[in-house]
C-alpha positions in Angstrom: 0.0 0.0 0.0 1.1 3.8 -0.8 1.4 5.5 2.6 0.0 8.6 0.3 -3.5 7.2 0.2 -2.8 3.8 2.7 -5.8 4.6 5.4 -3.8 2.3 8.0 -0.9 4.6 7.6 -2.7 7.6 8.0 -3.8 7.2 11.2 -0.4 5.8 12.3 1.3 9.4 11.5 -2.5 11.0 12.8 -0.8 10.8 16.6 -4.9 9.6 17.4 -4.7 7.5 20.0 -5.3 4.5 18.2 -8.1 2.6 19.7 -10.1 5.7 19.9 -9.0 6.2 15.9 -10.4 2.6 15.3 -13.0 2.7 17.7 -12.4 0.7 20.5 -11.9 2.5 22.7 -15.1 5.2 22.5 -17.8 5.1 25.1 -21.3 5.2 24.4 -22.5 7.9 26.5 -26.2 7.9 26.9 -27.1 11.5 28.5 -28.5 14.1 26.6 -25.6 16.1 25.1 -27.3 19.5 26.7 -26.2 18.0 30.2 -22.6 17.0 28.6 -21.0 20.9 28.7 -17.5 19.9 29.8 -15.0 20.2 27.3 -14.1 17.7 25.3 -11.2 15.1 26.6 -8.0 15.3 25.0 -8.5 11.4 23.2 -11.8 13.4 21.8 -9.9 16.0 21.1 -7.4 13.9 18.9 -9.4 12.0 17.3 -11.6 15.1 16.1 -8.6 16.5 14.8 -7.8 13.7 13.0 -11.3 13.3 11.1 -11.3 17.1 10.6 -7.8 16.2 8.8 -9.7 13.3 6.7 -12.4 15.7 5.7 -10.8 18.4 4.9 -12.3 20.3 7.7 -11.6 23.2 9.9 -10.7 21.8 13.8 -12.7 23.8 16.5 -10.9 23.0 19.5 -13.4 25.2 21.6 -16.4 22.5 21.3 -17.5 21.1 24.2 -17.9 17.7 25.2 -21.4 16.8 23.7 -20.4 19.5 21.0 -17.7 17.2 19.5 -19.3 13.9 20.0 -21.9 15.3 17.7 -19.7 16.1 15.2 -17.9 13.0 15.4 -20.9 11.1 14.7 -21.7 13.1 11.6 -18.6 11.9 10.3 -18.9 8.8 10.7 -22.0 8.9 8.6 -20.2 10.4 6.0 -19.4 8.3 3.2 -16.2 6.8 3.2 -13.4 8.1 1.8 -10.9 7.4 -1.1 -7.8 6.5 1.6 -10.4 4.1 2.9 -11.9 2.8 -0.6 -8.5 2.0 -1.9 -7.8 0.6 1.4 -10.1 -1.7 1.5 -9.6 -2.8 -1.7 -5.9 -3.7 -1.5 -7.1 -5.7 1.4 -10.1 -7.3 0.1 -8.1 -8.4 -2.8 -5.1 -10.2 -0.3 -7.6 -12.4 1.8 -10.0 -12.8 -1.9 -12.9 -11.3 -1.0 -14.8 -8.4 -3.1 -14.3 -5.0 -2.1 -17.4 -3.6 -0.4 -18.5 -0.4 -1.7 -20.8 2.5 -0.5 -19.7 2.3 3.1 -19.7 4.8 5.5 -17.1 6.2 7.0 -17.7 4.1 10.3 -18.4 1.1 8.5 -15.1 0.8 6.2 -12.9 1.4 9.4 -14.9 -1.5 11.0 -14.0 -3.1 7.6 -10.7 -2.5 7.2 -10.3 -3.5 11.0 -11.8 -6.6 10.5 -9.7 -7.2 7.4 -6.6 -6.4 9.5 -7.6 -9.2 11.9 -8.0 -11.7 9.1 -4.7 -10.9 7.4 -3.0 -11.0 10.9 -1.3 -7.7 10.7 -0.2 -6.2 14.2 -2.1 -2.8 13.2 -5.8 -1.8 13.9 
């Protein structure tokens, strides 16, 4: 895989705490986001960055807890992106399976993650 467009590599050099970047280490927290007004934690706070990077976005590092878990989720309901398409591809095509396509963002890193697993590589 290029590291260019290779989406394991790009969130190697992200500096996301990885488990957080391949979800495994978010919680599911369940209160309204009005009573979250705390700011956001600095694993949030990397991993925001991070996606903001992905997307091409502007990083607001002024949101608030609830703030950014908001945003968060909106882009993992993006569709996912080319790093991630090609991604899975390359890796699809190693264990012989199909690539999947239309995925969102969220889905292809499960994906790729569970691709990872299969191929035994030490990463995701």
């Amino acid at each position: 895989m290029e590291p260019a467009w290779c989406f394991l590599c790009r969130i190697e050099r992200s500096g996301a705490d990885p488990g957080t970047a391949w979800g495994l280490k978010t919680r599911d927290d369940e209160r309204d986001p009005e009573d979250r007004r705390g700011p956001m934690s600095l694993r949030q706070a990397s991993y925001l960055r991070f996606l903001c990077e992905e997307f091409e976005e502007t990083f607001d590092a002024s949101l608030t807890d609830a703030e950014s878990a908001i945003v968060v989720e909106s882009f993992l309901d993006e569709p996912m992106t080319d790093s991630q398409a090609r991604t899975l591809f390359f890796l699809s095509q190693i264990v012989g399976m199909e690539a999947e396509t239309g995925l969102t963002y969220g889905q292809a890193r499960t994906k790729i993650r569970s691709l990872v697993a299969i191929r035994g590589l030490k990463s995701a």
